[in-house]
Backbone as JSON Lines, residues from 0, in Angstrom:
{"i":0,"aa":"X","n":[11.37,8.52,10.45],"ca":[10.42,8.0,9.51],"c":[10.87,8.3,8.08]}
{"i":1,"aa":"X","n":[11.23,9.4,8.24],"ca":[11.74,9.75,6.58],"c":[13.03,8.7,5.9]}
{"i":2,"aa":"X","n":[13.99,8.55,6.66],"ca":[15.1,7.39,6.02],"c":[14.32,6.47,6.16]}
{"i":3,"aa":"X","n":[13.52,5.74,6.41],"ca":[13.07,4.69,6.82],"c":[11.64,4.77,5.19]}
{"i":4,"aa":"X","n":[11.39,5.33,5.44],"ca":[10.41,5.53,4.06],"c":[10.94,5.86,3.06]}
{"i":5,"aa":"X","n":[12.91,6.25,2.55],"ca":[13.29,6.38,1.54],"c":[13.64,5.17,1.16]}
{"i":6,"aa":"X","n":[13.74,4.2,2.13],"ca":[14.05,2.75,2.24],"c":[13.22,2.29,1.08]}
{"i":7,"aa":"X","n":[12.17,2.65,0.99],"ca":[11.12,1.6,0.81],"c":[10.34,2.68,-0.81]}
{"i":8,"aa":"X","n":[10.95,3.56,-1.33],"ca":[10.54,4.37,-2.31],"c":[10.88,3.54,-3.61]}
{"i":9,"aa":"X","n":[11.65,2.38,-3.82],"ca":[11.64,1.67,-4.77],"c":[13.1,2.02,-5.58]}
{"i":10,"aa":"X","n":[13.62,2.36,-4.84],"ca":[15.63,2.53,-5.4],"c":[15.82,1.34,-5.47]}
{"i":11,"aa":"X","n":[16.72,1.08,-6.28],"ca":[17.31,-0.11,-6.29],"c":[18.46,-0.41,-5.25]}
{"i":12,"aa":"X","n":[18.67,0.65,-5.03],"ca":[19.9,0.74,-4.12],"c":[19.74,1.16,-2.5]}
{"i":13,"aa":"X","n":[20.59,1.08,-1.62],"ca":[20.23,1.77,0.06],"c":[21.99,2.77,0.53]}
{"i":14,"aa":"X","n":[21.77,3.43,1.02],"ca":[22.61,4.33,1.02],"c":[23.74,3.64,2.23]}
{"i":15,"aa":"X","n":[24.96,4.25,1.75],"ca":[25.89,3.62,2.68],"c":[26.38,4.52,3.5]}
{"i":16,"aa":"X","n":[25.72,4.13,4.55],"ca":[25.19,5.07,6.08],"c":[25.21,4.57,6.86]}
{"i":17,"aa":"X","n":[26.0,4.48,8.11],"ca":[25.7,4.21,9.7],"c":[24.91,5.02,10.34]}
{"i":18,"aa":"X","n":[24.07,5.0,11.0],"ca":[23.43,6.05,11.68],"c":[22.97,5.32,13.13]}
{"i":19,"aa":"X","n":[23.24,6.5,14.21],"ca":[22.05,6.14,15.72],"c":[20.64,6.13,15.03]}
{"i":20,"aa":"X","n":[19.76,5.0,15.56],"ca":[18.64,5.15,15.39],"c":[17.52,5.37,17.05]}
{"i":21,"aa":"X","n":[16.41,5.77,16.59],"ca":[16.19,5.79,18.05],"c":[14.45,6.0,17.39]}
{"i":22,"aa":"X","n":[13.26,5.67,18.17],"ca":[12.11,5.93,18.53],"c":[11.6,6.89,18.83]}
{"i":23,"aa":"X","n":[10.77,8.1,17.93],"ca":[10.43,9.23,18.49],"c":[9.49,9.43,19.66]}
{"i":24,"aa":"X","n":[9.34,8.18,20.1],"ca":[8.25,8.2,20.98],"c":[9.47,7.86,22.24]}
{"i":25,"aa":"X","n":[10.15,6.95,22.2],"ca":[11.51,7.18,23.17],"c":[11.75,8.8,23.7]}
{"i":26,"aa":"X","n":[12.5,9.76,22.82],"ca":[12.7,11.0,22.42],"c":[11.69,11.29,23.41]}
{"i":27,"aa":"X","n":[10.37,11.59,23.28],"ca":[9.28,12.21,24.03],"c":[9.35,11.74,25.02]}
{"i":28,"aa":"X","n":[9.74,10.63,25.66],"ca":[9.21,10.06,26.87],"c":[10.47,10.36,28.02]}
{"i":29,"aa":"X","n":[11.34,10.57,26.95],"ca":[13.12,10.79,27.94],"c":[12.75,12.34,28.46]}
{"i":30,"aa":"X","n":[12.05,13.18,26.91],"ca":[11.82,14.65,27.52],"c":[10.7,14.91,28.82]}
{"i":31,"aa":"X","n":[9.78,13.71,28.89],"ca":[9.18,14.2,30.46],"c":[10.24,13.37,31.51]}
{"i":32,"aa":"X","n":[10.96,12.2,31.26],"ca":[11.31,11.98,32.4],"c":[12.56,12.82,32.97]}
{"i":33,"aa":"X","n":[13.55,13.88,31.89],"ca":[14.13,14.4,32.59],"c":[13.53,15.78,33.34]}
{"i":34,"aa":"X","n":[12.57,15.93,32.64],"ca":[11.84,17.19,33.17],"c":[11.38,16.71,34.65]}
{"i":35,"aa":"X","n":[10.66,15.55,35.06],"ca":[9.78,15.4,36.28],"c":[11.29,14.85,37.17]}
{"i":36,"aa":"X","n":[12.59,14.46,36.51],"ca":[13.48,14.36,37.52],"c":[14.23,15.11,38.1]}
{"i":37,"aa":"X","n":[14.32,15.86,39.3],"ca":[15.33,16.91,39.74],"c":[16.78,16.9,39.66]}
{"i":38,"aa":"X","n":[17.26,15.62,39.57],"ca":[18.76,15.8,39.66],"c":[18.78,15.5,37.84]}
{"i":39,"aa":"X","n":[18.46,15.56,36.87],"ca":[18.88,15.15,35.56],"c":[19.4,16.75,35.56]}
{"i":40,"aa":"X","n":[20.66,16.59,34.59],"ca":[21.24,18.0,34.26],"c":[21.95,17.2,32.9]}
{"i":41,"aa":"X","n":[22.5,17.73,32.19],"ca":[23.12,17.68,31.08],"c":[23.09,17.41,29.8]}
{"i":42,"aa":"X","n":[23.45,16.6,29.25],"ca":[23.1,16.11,27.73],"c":[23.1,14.46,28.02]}
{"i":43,"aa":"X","n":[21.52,13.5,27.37],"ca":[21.3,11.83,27.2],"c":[21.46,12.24,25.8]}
{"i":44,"aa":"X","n":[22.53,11.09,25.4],"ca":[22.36,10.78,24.3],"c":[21.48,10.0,23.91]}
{"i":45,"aa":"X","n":[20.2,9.73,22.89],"ca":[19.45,8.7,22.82],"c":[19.37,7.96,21.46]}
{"i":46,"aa":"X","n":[20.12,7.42,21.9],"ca":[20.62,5.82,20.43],"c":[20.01,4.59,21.14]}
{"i":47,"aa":"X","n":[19.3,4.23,20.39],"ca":[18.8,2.74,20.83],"c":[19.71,1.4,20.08]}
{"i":48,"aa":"X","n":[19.97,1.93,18.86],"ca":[21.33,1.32,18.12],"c":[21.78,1.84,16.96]}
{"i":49,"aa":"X","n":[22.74,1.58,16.76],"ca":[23.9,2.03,16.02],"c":[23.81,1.26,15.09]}
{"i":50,"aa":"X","n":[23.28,1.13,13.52],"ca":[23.48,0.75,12.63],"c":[23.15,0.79,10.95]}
{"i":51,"aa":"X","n":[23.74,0.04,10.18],"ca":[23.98,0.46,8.95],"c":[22.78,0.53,7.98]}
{"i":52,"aa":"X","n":[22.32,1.2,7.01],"ca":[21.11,0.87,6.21],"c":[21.38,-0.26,5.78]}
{"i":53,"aa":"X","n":[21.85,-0.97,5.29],"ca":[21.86,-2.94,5.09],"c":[21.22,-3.3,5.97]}
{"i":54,"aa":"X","n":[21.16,-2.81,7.39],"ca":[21.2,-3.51,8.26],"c":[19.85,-3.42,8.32]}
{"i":55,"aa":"X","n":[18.89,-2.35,8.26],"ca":[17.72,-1.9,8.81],"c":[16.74,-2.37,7.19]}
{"i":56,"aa":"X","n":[17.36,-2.72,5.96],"ca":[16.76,-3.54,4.97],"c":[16.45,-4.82,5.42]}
{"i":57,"aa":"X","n":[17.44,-5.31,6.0],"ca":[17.28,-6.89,6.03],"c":[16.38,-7.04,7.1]}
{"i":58,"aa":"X","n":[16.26,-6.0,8.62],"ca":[15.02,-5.98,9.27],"c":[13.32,-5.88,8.34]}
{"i":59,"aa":"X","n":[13.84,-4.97,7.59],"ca":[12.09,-4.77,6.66],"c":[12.28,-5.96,5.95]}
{"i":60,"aa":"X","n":[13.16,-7.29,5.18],"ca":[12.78,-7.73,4.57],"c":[12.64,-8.87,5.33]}
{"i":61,"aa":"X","n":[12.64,-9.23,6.75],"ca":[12.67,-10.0,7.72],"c":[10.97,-9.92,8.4]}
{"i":62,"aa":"X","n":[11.04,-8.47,8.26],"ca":[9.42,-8.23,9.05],"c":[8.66,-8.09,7.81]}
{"i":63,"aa":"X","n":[8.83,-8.09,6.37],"ca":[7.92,-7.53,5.22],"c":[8.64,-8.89,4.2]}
{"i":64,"aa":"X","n":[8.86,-9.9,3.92],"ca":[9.5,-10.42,3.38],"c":[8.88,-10.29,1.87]}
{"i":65,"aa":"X","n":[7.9,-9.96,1.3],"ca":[7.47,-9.83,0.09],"c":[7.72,-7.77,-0.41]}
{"i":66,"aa":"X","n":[7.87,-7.19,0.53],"ca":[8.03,-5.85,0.3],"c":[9.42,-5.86,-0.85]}
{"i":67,"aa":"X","n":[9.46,-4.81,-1.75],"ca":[10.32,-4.71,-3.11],"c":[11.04,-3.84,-2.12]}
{"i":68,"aa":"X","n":[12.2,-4.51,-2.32],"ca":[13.4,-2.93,-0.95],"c":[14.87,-3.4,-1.97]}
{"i":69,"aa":"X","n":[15.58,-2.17,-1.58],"ca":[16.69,-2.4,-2.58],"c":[17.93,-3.32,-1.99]}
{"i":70,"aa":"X","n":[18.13,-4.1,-2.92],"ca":[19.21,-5.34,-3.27],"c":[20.51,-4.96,-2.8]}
{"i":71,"aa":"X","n":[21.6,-3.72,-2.84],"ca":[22.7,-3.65,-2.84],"c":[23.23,-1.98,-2.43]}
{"i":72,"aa":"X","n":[23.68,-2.18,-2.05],"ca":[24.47,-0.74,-1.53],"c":[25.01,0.56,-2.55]}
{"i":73,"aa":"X","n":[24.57,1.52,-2.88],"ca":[24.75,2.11,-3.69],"c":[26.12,2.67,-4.17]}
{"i":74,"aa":"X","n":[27.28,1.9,-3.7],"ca":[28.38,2.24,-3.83],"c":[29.4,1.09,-3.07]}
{"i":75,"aa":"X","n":[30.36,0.85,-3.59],"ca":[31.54,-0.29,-2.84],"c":[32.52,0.26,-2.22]}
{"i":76,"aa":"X","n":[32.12,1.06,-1.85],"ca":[33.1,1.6,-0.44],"c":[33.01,0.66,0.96]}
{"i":77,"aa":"X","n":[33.87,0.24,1.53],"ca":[33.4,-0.34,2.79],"c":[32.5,0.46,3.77]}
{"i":78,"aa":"X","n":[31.44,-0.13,4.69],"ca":[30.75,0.1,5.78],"c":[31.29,1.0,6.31]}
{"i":79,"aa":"X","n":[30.79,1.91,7.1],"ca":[31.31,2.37,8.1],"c":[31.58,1.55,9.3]}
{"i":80,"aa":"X","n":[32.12,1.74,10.52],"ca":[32.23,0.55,11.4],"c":[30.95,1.11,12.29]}
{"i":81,"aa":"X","n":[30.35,0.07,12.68],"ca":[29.52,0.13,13.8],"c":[30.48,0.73,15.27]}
{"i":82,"aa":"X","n":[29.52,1.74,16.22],"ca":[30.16,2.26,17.01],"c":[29.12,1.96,17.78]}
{"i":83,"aa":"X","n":[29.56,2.5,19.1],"ca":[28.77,2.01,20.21],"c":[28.36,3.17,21.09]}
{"i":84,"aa":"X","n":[27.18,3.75,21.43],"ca":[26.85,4.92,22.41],"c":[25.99,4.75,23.53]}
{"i":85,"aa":"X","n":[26.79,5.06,24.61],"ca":[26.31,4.65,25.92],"c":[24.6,5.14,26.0]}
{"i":86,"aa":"X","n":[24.37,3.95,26.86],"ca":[22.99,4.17,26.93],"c":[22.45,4.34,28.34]}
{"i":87,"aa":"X","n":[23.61,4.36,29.02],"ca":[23.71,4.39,30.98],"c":[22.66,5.45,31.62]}
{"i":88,"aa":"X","n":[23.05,6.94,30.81],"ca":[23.05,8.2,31.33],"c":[20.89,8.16,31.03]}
{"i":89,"aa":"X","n":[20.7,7.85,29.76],"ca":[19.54,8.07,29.07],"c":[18.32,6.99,30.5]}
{"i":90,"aa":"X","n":[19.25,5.81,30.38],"ca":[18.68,4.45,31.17],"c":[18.14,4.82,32.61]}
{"i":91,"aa":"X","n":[19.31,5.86,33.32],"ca":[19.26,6.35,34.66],"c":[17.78,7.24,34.76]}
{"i":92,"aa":"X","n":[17.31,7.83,33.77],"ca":[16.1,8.31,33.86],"c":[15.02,7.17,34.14]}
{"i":93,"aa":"X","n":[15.0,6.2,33.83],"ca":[14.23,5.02,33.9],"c":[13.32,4.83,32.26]}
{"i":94,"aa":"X","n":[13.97,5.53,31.28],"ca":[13.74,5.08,29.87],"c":[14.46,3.72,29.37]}
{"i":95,"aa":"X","n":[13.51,2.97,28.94],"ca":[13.43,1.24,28.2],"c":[13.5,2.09,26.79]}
{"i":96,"aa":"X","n":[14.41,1.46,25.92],"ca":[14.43,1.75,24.38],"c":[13.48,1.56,24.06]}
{"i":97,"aa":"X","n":[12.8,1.64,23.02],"ca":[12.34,0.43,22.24],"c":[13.17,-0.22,20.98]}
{"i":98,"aa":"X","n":[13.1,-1.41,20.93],"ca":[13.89,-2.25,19.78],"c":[13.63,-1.75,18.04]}
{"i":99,"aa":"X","n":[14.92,-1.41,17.98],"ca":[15.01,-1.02,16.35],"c":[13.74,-2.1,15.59]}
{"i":100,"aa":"X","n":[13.73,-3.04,15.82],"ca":[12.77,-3.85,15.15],"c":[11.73,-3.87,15.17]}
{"i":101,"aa":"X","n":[11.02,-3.62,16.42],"ca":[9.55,-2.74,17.04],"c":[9.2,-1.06,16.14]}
{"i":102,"aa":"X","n":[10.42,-0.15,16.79],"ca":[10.26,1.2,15.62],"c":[9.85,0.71,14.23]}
{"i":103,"aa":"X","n":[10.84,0.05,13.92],"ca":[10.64,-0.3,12.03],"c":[9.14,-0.73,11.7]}
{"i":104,"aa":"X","n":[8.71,-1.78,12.32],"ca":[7.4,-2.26,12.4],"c":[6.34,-1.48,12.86]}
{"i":105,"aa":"X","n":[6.35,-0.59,13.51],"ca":[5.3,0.49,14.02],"c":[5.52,1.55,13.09]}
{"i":106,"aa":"X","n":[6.46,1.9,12.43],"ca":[6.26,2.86,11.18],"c":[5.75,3.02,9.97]}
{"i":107,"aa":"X","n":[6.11,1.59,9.62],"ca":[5.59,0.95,8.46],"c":[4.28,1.08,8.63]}
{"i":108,"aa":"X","n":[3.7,0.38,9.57],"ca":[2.4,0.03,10.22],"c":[1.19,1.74,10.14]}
{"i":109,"aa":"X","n":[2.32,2.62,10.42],"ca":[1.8,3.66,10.77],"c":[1.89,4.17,9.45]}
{"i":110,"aa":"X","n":[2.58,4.04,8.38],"ca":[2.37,4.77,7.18],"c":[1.53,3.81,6.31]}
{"i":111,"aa":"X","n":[1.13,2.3,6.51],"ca":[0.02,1.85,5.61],"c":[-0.73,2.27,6.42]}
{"i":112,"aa":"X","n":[-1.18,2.45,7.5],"ca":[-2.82,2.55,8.44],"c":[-3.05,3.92,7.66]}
{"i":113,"aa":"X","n":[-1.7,4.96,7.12],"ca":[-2.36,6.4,6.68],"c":[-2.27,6.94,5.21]}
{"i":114,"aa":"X","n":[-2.45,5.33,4.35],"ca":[-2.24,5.53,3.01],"c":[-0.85,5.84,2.15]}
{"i":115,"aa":"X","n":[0.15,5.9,3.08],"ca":[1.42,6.63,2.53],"c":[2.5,5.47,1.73]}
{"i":116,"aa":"X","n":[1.85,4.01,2.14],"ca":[2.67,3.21,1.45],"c":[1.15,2.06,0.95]}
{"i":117,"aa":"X","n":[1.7,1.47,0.26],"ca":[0.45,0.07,0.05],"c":[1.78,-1.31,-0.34]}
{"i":118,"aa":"X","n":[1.1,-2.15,-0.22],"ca":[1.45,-3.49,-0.48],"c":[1.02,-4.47,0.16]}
């Protein structure tokens, strides 16, 4: 929630960052299903996707199209490259992601329902 609400603090700019993103409510739901499963042992990675702050602007200005979000990348360095992290091990628990585009929209949602943003 916090990168996701620096998004939207009125910079002109968005930071040039790849990052896993993932659903904290995912997170919670992987921690009971490996708990109630007996054979889970090790480390799920939990990335729902892999991608750049450009990337997760043009979702808010796709789902918020009048929201003020920043224009350009705060620096001309190239992207990082998008990478890819298995989602097999996390899946085998019987955890469904939820879609980067769903999170984004339920956050937002969740910080106007609690005063923390307006527009």
């Amino acid at each position: 929630m916090k990168k996701l609400f620096d998004i939207y603090t009125g910079s002109p700019t968005f930071k040039n960052v790849t990052l896993g993103w993932v659903d904290v409510r995912d997170v919670a739901i992987a921690h009971v299903l490996a708990y109630e499963n007996a054979s889970a042992n090790g480390r799920y990675l939990l990335v729902e996707r892999v991608a750049h702050f450009g990337d997760v602007v043009k979702i808010l200005h796709d789902l918020y199209p009048t929201l003020q979000l920043p224009q350009k990348c705060v620096d001309d360095r190239p992207y990082d490259p998008i990478f890819q992290v298995s989602k097999e091990k996390a899946k085998s628990l019987g955890l469904e992601f939820t879609p980067l585009e769903v999170s984004i929209k339920d956050t937002v949602e969740s910080l106007k329902e609690k005063g923390f943003i307006k527009f």
